[in-house]
C-alpha positions as CSV (number, residue, x, y, z in Angstrom):
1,X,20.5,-7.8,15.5
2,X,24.3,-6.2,15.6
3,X,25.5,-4.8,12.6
4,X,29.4,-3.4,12.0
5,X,29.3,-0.4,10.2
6,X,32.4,2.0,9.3
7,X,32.4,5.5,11.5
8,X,31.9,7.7,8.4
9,X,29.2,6.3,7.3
10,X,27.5,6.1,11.0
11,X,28.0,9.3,11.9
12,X,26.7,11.0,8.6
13,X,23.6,8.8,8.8
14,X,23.3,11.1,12.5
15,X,23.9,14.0,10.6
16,X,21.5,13.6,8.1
17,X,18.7,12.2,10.7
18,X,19.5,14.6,13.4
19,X,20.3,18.3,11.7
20,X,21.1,20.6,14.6
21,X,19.5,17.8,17.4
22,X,22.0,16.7,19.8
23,X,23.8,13.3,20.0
24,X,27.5,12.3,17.8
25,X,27.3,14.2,14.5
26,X,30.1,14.5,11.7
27,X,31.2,17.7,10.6
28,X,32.2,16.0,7.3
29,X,29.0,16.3,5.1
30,X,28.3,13.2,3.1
31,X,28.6,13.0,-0.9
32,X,25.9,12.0,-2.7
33,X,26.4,9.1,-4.5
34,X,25.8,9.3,-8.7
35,X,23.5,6.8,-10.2
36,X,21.3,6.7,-13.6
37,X,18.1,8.2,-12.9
38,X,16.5,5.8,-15.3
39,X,18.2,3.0,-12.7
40,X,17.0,5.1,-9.5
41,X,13.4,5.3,-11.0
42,X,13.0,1.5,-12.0
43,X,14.4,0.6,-8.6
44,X,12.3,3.1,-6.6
45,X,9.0,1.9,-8.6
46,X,6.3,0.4,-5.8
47,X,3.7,-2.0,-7.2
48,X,0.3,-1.3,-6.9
49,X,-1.7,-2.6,-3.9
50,X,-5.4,-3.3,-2.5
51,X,-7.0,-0.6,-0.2
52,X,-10.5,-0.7,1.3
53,X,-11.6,1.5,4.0
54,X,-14.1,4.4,5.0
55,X,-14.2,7.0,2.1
56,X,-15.3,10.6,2.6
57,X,-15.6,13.2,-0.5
58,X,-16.5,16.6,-0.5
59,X,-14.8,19.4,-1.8
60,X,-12.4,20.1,1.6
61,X,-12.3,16.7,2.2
62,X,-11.6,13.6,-0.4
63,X,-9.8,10.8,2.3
64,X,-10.0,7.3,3.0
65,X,-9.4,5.8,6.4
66,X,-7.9,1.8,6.1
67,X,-10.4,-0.6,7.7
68,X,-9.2,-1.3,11.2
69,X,-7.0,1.8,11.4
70,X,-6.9,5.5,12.3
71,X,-4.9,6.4,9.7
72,X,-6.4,8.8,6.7
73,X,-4.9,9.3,3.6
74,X,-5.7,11.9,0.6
75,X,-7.9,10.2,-1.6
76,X,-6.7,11.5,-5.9
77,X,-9.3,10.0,-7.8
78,X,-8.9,10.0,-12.2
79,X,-10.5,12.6,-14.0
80,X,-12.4,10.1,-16.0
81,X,-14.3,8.0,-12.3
82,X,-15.2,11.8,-11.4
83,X,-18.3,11.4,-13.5
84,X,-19.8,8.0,-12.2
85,X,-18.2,8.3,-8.0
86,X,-20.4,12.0,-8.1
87,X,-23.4,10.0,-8.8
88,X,-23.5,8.2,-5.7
89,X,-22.0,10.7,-3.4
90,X,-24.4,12.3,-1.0
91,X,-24.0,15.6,0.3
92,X,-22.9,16.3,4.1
93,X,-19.3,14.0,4.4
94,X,-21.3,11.1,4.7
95,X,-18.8,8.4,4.8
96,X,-18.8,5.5,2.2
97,X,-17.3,2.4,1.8
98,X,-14.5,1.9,-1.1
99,X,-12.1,-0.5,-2.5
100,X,-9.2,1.0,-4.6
101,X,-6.1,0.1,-6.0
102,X,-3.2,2.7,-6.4
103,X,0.1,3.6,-4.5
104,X,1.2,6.6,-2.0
105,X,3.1,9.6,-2.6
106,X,4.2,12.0,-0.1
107,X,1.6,14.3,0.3
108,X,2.2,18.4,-0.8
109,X,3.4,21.1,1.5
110,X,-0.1,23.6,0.3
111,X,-3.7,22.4,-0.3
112,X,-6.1,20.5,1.6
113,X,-3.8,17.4,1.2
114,X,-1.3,18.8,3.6
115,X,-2.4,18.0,6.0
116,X,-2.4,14.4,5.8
117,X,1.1,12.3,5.4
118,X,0.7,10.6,2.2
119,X,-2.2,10.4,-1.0
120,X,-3.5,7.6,-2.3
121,X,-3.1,7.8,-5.9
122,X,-6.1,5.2,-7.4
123,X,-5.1,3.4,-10.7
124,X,-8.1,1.5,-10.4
125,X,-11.5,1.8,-8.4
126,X,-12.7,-1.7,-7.5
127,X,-15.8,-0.8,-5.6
128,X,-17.3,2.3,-4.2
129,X,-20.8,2.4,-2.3
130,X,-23.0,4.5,0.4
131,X,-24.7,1.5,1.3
132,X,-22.6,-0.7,2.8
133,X,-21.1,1.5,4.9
134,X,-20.4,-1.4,7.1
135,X,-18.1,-2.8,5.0
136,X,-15.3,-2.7,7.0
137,X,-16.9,-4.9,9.8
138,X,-16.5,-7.5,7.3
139,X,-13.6,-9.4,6.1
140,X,-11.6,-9.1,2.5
141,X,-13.9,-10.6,-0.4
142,X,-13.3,-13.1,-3.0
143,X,-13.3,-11.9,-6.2
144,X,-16.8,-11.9,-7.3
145,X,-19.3,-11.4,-10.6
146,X,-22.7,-10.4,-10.3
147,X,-26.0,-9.5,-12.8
148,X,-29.6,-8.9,-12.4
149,X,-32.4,-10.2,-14.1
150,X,-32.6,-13.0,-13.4
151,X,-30.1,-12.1,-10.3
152,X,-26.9,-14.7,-10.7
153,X,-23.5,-14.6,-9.0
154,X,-20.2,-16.1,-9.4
155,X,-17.5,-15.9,-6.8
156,X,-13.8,-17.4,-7.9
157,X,-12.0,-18.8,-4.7
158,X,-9.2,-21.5,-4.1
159,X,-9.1,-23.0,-7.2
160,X,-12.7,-23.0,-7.7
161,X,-15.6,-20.6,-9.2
162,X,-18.7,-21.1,-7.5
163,X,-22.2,-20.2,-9.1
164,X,-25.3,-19.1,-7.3
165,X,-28.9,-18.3,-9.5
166,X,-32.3,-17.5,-7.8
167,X,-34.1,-20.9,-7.7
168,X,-31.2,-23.4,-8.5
169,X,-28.3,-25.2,-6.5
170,X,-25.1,-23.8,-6.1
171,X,-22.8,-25.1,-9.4
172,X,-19.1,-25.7,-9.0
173,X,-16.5,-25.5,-11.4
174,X,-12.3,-25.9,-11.1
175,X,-10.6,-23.1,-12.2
176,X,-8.1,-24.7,-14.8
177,X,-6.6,-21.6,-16.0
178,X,-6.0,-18.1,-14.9
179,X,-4.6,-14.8,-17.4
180,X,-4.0,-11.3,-16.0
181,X,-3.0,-8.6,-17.9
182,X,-3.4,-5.0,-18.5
183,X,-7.3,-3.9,-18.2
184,X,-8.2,-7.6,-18.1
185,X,-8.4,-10.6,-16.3
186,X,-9.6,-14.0,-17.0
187,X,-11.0,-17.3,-15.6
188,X,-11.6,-20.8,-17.0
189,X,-12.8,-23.8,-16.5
190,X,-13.9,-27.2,-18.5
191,X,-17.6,-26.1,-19.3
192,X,-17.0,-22.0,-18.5
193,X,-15.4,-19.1,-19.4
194,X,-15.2,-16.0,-17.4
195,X,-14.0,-12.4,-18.8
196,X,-13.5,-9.3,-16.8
197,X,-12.6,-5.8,-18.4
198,X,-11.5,-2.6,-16.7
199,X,-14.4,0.0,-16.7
200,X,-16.9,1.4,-14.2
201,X,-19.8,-0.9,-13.8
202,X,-23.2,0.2,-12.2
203,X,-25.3,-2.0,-10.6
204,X,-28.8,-1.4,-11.2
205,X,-30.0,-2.4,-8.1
206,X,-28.3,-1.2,-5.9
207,X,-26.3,2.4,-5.2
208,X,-22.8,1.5,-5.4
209,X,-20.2,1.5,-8.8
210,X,-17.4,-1.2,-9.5
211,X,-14.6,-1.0,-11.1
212,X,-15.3,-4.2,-13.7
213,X,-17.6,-5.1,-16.6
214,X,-18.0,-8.9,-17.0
215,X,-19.2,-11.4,-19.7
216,X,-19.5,-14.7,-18.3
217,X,-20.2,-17.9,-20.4
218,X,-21.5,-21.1,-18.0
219,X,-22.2,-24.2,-19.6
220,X,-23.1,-22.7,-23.3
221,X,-25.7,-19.9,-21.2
222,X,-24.5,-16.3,-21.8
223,X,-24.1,-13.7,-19.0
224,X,-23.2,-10.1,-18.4
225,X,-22.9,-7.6,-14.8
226,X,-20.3,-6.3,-12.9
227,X,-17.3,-7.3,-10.8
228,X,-15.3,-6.8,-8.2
229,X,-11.6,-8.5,-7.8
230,X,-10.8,-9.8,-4.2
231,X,-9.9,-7.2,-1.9
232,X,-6.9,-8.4,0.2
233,X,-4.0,-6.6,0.4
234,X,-1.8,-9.3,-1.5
235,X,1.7,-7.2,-0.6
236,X,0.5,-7.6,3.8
237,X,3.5,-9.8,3.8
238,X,5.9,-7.2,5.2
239,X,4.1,-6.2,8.0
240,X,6.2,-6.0,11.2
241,X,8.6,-4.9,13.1
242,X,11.8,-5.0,12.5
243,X,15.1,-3.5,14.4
244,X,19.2,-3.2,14.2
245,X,22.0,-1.8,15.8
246,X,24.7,0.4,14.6
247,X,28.0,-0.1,15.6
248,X,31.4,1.6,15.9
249,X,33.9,-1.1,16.6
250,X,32.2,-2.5,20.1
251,X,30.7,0.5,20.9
252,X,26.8,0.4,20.2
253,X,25.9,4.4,18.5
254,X,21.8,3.9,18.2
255,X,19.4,1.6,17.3
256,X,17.0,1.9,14.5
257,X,13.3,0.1,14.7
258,X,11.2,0.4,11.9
259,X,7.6,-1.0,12.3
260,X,5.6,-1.4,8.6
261,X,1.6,-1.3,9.7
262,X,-1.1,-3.2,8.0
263,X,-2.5,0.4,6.4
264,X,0.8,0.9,5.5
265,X,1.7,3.6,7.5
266,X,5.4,3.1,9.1
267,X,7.3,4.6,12.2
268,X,10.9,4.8,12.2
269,X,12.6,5.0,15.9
270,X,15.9,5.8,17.0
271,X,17.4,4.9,20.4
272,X,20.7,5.8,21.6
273,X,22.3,4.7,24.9
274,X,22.3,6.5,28.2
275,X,19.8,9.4,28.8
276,X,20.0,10.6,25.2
277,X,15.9,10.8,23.8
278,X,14.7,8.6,21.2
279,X,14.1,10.3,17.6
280,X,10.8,9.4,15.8
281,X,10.0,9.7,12.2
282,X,6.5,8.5,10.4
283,X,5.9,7.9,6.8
284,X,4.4,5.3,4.5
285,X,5.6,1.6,3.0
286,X,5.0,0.1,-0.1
287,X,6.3,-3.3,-2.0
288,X,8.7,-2.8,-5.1
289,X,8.5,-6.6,-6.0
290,X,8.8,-9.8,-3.9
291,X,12.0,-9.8,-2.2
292,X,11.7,-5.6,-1.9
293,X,10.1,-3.0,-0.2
294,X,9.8,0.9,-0.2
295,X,10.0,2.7,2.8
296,X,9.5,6.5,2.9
297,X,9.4,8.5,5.6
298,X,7.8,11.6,5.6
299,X,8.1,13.7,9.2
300,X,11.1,13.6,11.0
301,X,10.5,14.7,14.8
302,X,7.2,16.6,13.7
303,X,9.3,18.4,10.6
304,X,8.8,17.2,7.0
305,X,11.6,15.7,5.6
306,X,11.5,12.8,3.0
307,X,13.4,10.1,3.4
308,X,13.4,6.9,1.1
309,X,15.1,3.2,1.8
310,X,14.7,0.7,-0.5
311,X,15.2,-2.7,1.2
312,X,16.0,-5.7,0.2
313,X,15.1,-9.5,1.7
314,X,18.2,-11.5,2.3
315,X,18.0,-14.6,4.6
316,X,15.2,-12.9,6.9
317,X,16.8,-9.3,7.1
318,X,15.9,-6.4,5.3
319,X,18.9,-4.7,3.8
320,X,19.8,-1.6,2.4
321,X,23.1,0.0,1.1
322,X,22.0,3.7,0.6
323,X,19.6,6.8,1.9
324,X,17.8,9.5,-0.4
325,X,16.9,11.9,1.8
326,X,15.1,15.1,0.2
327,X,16.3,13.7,-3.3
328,X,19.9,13.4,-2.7
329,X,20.9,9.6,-2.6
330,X,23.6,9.0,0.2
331,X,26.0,5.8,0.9
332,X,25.2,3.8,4.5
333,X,28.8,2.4,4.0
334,X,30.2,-0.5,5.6
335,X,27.2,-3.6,5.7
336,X,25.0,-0.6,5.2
337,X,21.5,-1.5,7.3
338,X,20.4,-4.6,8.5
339,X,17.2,-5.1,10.2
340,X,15.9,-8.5,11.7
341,X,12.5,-9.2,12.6
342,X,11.5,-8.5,16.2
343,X,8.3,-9.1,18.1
344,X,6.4,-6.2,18.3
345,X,6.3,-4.4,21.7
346,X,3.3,-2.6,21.4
């Protein structure tokens, strides 16, 4: 995709990207644009995703690594799961499998945490166990509820919630209406009702916590356990590649790609023509809302620098208008930048 952009603005994006690296750089610095910082913050604000991977705590090490990737990321767990995660967490690093919902931040520049290129914030634990630490060999769940004696389980899935009790057939019930809201979601049917509340929830059978208490009410028969919500990533929608050219007049300057991974870790790439090397940055994505997406970088060429671009869908491109770039917010000028979706190369 070719994109016309004015020579200002091209050449102080370079500046800003490159520092002292060679390639066309403007001695004019750029002026940071001005902007409400109640408007920055509630168009900057990601949503809250899904993440399950392999989870090892210890007191030099708290990380999770994304199922199917080799990317780790800090795990910062709430003061008030500390109690109930210690309980099942064995001595050594053994690895565990977890479910947690939460957002990245760039990670600090002291601590064990430096090390690693973003943490994982968890708003909300949805399971955490040291036995199935096969986990990620299978695929996302369902959204289930489960008790003990007698053992009884409902899983909620297209439309329909699905009940399974030692020593009866499976019963079947549509889904007829759905509520979500703070702390709380819940599920109903004609002849059931099913209520699940934010709160660690121990199994007694087994050695794993959830991250949901559940009261379930099937066909006038009360019911109470745990539960776990489905654990697909519901924002996977952005992943991809995606790549544009910057232009002055009909000469091409460099071309960005920016690839968003399923673990949400993101490259940035630039490529200029003739023998000039490529620049590489890596960071983090996350979604802001449906049509918009967060991407922060946070190492350019090996040296940490953060970088944010909010983009914005329009007619199959991600857009963008303006740069933060260590906190200082800078115009992209001109059609600012476009990206179109490309196949991915790798």
């Amino acid at each position: 995709m070719t994109l016309q952009r004015s020579a200002f603005a091209s050449l102080a994006l370079l500046t800003l990207l490159t520092g002292c690296a060679e390639g066309p750089v403007s001695q004019q610095a750029a002026t940071p644009t001005t902007s409400q910082p109640e408007d920055t913050a509630e168009a900057g604000k990601v949503q809250a995703f899904m993440l399950r991977g392999n989870v090892v705590l210890g007191h030099e090490s708290r990380s999770i690594q994304p199922c199917g990737s080799s990317q780790q990321y800090w795990l910062q767990l709430p003061l008030s799961m500390q109690q109930d995660v210690d309980a099942i967490t064995r001595p050594g690093y053994e690895p565990m499998y977890g479910e947690f919902i939460g957002f990245l931040e760039p990670a600090p520049e002291v601590g064990f945490a430096a090390g690693y290129d973003a943490v994982f914030k968890v708003k909300q634990l949805n399971l955490l166990s040291n036995e199935m630490r096969q986990g990620c060999q299978q695929p996302p769940h369902a959204t289930r509820v489960f008790g003990n004696e007698p053992g009884w389980t409902v899983e909620v899935k297209d439309g329909q919630a699905s009940l399974l009790r030692i020593g009866h057939d499976t019963e079947l019930q549509a889904v007829t209406e759905q509520q979500s809201q703070s702390g709380q979601q819940r599920y109903a049917g004609k002849d059931f009702n099913l209520v699940m509340t934010k709160g660690q929830c121990n199994d007694t059978m087994s050695d794993s916590v959830f991250g949901w208490q559940a009261k379930l009410e099937w066909q006038g028969q009360q019911y109470q356990g745990c539960a776990t919500l489905g654990s697909s990533d519901a924002t996977r929608g952005w992943v991809g590649q995606y790549q544009g050219t910057s232009m002055m007049g009909d000469t091409p300057l460099f071309t960005t790609t920016i690839k968003l991974n399923p673990d949400h870790s993101a490259t940035t790439e630039y490529d200029y023509p003739g023998d000039e090397p490529s620049l590489n940055e890596t960071g983090f994505w996350q979604q802001t809302s449906a049509t918009q997406v967060k991407v922060t970088m946070v190492s350019h060429q090996g040296r940490r620098l953060i970088s944010e671009r909010l983009f914005t869908l329009e007619d199959g491109q991600l857009t963008t208008q303006e740069e933060t770039i260590n906190g200082q917010t800078f115009p992209l000028g001109g059609a600012g930048l476009v990206l179109a979706p490309v196949a991915a190369t790798d």
